[in-house]
N, C-alpha and C positions, 0 to 999 in steps of 0.2 A: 156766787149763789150761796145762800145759808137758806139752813132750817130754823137757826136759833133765834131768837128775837134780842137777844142781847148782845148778839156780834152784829146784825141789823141797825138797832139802836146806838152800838159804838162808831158803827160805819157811815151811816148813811148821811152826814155832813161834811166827808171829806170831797175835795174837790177831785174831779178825774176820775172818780170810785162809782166803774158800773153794778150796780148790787142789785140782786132777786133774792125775793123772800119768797121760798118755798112753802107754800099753804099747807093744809092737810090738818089731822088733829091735833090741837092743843096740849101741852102737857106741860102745866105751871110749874111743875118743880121744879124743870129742870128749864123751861123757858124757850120748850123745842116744837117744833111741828113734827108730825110722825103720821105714820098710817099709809096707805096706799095710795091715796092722794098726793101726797111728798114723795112718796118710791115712786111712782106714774110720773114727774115731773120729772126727780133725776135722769131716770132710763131715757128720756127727750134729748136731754141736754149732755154735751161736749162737757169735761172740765177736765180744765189742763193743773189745777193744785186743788187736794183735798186735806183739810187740818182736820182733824180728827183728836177728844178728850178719849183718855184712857180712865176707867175708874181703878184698875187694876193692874200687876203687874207683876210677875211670882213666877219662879222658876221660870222663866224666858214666854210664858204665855200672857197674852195681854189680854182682858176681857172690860166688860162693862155692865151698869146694874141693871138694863132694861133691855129686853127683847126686840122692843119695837124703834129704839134711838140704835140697839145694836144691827137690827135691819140697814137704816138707813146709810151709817155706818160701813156696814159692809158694801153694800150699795154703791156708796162714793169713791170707796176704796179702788172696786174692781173697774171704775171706771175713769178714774183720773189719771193724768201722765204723770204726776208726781201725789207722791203722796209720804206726809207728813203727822206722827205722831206725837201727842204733846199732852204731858203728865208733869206733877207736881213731885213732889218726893214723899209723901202722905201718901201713896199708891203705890208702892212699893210693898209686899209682901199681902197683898190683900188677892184674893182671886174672886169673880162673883159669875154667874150663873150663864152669861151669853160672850161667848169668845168673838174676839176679833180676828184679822188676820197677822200672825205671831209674824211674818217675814215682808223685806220688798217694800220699806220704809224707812225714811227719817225720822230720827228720836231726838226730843227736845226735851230734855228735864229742867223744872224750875225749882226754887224754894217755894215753900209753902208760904 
């Protein structure tokens, strides 16, 4: 299950790969579904791995730049058996305005 329409779009020709795209409102820039319609779907559904983008990452808090991506976010968080974090190194020292959950995660950093 995604919200994002570009993990959708990467996904959805592999063979084997059952995938749900979570509806709800559109938000181009970042290429996400959001809104209460997409939190009403998660609350539905079981998920046993959540990947979750970090925008931020500073003094051991992790946060992100949108209220309503950070909803959902949290959302999948508290409801997956596993759950996995994953930031670039361009995120590093930056903090912005909707916190995630700082613990009770895998961290995966990349090169920019």
């Amino acid at each position: 299950m995604t919200n994002s329409l570009s993990v959708f779009n990467l996904l959805e020709a592999r063979e084997g790969c059952g995938l749900c795209l979570v509806g709800g409102m559109y938000r181009r820039r970042t290429a996400t579904f959001v809104g209460p319609t997409a939190e009403d779907a998660l609350r539905a559904l079981g998920i046993d791995a959540a990947f979750i983008g970090a925008n931020g990452i500073l003094d051991g808090d992790v946060s992100t730049s949108n209220m309503d991506e950070g909803r959902i976010q949290q959302l999948a968080f508290s409801k997956a058996d596993a759950r996995y974090l994953i930031a670039d190194s361009s995120r590093i020292g930056r903090r912005y305005f909707c916190p995630l959950p700082a613990q009770g995660y895998r961290f995966t950093m990349t090169r920019k």
